[in-house]
C-alpha positions as CSV (number, residue, x, y, z in Angstrom):
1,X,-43.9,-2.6,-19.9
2,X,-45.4,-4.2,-16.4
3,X,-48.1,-5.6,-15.4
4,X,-49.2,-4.7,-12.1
5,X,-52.8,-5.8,-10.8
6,X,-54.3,-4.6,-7.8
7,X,-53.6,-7.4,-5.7
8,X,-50.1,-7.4,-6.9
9,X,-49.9,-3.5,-5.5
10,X,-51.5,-4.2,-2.1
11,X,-48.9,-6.9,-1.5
12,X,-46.6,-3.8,-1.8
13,X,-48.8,-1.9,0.2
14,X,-48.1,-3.9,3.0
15,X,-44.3,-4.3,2.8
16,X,-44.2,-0.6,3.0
17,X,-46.4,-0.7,6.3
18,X,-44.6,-3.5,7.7
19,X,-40.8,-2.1,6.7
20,X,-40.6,1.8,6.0
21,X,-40.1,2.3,9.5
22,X,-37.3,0.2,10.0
23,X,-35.5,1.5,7.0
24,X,-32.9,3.8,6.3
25,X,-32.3,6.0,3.2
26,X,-30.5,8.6,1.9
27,X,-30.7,12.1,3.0
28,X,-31.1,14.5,0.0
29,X,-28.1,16.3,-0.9
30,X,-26.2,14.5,1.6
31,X,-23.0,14.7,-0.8
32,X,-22.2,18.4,0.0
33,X,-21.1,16.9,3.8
34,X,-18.6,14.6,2.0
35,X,-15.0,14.8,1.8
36,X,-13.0,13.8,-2.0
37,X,-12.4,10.4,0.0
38,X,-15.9,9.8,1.2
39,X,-16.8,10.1,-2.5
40,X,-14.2,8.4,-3.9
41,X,-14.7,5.7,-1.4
42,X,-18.5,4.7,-2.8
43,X,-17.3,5.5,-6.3
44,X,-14.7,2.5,-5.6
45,X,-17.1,0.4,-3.7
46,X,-19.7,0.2,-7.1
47,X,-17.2,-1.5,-8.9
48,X,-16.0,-2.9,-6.0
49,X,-19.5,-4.9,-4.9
50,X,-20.1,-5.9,-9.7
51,X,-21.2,-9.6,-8.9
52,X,-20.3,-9.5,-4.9
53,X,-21.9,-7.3,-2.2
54,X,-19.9,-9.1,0.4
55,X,-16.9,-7.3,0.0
56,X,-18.4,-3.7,0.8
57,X,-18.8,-5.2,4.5
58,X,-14.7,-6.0,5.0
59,X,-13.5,-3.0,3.3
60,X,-16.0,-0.5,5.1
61,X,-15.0,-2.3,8.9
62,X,-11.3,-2.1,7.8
63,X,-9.3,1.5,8.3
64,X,-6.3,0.4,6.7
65,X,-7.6,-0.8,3.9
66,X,-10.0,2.4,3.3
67,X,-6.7,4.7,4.0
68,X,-4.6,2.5,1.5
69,X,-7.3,3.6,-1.6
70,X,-8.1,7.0,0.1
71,X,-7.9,9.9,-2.8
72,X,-6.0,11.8,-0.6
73,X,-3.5,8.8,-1.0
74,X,-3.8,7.8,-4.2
75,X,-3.2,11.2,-5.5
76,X,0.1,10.9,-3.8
77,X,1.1,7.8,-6.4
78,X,2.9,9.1,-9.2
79,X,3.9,5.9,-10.6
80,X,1.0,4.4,-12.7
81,X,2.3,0.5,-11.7
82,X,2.2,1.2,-8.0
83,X,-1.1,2.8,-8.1
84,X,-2.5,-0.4,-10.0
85,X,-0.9,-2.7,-7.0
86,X,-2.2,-0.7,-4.0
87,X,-5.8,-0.7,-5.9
88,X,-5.3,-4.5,-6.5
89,X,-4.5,-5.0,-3.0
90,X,-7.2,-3.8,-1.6
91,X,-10.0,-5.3,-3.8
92,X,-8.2,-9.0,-3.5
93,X,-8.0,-8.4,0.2
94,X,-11.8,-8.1,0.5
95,X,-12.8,-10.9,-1.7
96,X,-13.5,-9.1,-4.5
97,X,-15.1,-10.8,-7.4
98,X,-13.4,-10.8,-10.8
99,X,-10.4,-9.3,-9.5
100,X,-7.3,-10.9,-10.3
101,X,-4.3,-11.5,-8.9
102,X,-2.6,-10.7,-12.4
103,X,-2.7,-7.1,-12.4
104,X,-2.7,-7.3,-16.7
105,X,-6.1,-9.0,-16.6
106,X,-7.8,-7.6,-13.8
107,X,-10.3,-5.6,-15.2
108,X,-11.6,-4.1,-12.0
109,X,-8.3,-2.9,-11.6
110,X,-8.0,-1.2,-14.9
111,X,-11.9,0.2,-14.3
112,X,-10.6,2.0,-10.6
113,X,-7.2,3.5,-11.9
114,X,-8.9,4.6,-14.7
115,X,-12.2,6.1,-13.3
116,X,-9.9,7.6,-10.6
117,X,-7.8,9.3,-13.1
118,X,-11.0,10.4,-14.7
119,X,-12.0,12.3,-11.4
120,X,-8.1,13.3,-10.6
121,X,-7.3,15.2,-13.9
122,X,-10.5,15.5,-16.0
123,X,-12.3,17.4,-12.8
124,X,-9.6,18.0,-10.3
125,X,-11.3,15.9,-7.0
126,X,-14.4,14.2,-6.9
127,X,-16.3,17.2,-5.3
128,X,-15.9,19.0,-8.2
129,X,-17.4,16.2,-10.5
130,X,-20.7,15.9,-8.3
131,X,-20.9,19.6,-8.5
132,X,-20.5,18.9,-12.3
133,X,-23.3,16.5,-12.2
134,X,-25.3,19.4,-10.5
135,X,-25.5,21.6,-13.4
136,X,-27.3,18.9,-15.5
137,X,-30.5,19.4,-16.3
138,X,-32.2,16.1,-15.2
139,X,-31.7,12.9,-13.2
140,X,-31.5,10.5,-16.6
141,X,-28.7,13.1,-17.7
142,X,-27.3,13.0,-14.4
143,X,-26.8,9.0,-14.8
144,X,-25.8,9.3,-17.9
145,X,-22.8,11.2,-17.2
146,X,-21.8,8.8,-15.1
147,X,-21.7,5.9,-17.4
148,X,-20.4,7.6,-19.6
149,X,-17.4,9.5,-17.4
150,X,-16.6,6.0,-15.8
151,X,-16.2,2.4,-16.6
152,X,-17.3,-0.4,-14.8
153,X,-20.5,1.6,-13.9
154,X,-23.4,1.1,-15.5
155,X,-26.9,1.2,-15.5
156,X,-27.5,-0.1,-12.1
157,X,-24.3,1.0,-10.8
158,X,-25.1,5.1,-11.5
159,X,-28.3,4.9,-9.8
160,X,-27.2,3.3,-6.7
161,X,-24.1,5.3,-6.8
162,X,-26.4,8.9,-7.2
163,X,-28.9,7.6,-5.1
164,X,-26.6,7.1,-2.6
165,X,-25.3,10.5,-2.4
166,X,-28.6,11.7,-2.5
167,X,-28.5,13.5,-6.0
168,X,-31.4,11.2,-7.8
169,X,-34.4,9.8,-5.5
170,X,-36.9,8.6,-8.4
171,X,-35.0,5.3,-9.8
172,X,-34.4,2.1,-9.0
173,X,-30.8,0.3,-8.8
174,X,-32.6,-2.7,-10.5
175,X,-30.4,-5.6,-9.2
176,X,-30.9,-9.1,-8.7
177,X,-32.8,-8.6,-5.3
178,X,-35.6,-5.8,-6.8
179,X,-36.0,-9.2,-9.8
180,X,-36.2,-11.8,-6.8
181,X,-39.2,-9.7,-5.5
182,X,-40.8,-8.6,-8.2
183,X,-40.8,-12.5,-9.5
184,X,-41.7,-13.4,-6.0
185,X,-44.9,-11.7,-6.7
186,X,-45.8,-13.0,-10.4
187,X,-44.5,-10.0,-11.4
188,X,-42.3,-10.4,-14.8
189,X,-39.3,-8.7,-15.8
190,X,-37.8,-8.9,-19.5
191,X,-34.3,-10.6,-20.1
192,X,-31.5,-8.5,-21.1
193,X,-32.6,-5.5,-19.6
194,X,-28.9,-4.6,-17.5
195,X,-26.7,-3.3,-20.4
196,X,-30.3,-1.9,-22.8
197,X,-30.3,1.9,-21.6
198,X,-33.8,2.4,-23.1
199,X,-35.2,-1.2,-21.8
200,X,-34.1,-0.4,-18.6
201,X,-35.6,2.7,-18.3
202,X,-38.7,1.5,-19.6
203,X,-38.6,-1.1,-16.2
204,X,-37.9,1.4,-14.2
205,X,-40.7,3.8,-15.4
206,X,-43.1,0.8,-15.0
207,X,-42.3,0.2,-11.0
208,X,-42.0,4.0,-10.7
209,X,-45.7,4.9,-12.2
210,X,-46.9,1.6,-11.0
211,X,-45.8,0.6,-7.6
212,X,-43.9,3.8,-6.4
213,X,-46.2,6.5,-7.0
214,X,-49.3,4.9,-5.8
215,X,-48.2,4.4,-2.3
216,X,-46.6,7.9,-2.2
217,X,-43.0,6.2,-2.7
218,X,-39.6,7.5,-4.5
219,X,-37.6,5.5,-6.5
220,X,-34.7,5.2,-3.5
221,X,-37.2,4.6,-0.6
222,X,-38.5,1.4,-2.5
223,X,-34.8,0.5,-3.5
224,X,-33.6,0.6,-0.2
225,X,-36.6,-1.0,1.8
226,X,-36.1,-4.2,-0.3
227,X,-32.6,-4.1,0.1
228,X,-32.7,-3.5,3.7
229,X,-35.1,-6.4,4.1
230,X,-35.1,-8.5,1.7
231,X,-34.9,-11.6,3.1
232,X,-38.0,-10.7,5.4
233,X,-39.4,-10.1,2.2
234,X,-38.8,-13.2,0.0
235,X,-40.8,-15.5,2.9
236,X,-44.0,-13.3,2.7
């Protein structure tokens, strides 16, 4: 699926020299330290930061906000209507892209009610759905439960979200920064690849076997390093 030449790899060679030390990543497992609101609170933030990372920055400096969509609070809310407004609140406080003031057309606010009731009644708290997750056999059935148990949270959104919590290291959240650099360096990615399961994969495969593995890489260490320093990056 990519084409990868030598000189193409070496570039990467030398990002990883010149950036692995100043990056941070996820510590395996890391999701067994978590509380139900520390899970809850990056299951929000991916369909939080769908088409704007900028918000993830306001919410995670703001304590009032983060207590206002806490689990531990929301699972207080009997009333269907006033947990849509406090979720509303929250994402139009922070900027949030597609979020609407019009609670009936805010389909970010439909997404979090919903994936929150998912975790509240269909596993009893969010610790219990990770440790779910755990039983699955492998990491592509591991995102695939996701998708499929939220909405709003796709392809990219699963991986970040699991690689986050340190429950799947070989993939790659393939967003617009991973294109930017892959393009950067003549490297070509199909069109159409976010909401194509089995095209995305096959990307993801491609920088796995040829970029990650050769320079002794996982999937999250290469995610995370251009993240981390992508702008450093993009002026190589």
């Amino acid at each position: 699926m990519l084409e990868i030449t030598e000189k193409q790899l070496e570039i990467f060679r030398q990002i990883k020299k010149a950036y692995i030390d100043k990056s941070k990543f996820p510590e395996k497992g890391n999701w067994e330290h978590l509380s139900n609101n520390d899970i809850w609170l990056h299951i929000f933030t991916q369909v939080m930061v769908v088409g704007r990372s900028t918000p993830y920055q306001k919410l995670s400096t703001n304590p009032m906000l983060k207590n206002e969509i806490s689990y531990e609070n929301l699972s207080r809310v009997m009333d269907q209507t006033d947990l849509e407004k406090k979720i509303n609140h929250v994402l139009l406080a922070v900027g949030t892209r597609y979020a609407s003031s019009d609670i009936s057309k805010c389909l970010k606010t439909k997404a979090l009610v919903y994936n929150f009731k998912a975790l509240h009644s269909a596993y009893g708290d969010p610790q219990s759905f990770l440790k779910k997750i755990m039983e699955l056999g492998d990491d592509q059935q591991r995102i695939s439960f996701v998708i499929k148990s939220f909405m709003f949270i796709k392809n990219k959104g699963a991986r970040d979200l699991l690689m986050e919590l340190g429950i799947v290291e070989d993939s790659i959240a393939i967003d617009v920064r991973v294109q930017n650099v892959l393009k950067r360096f003549g490297i070509e990615v199909p069109q159409g690849f976010q909401n194509n399961p089995k095209l995305y994969g096959e990307i993801e495969s491609g920088i796995i076997e040829k970029i990650c593995k050769p320079l002794g890489l996982r999937g999250v260490e290469l995610d995370r390093l251009i993240y981390q320093n992508y702008d450093a990056i993009m002026k190589q």
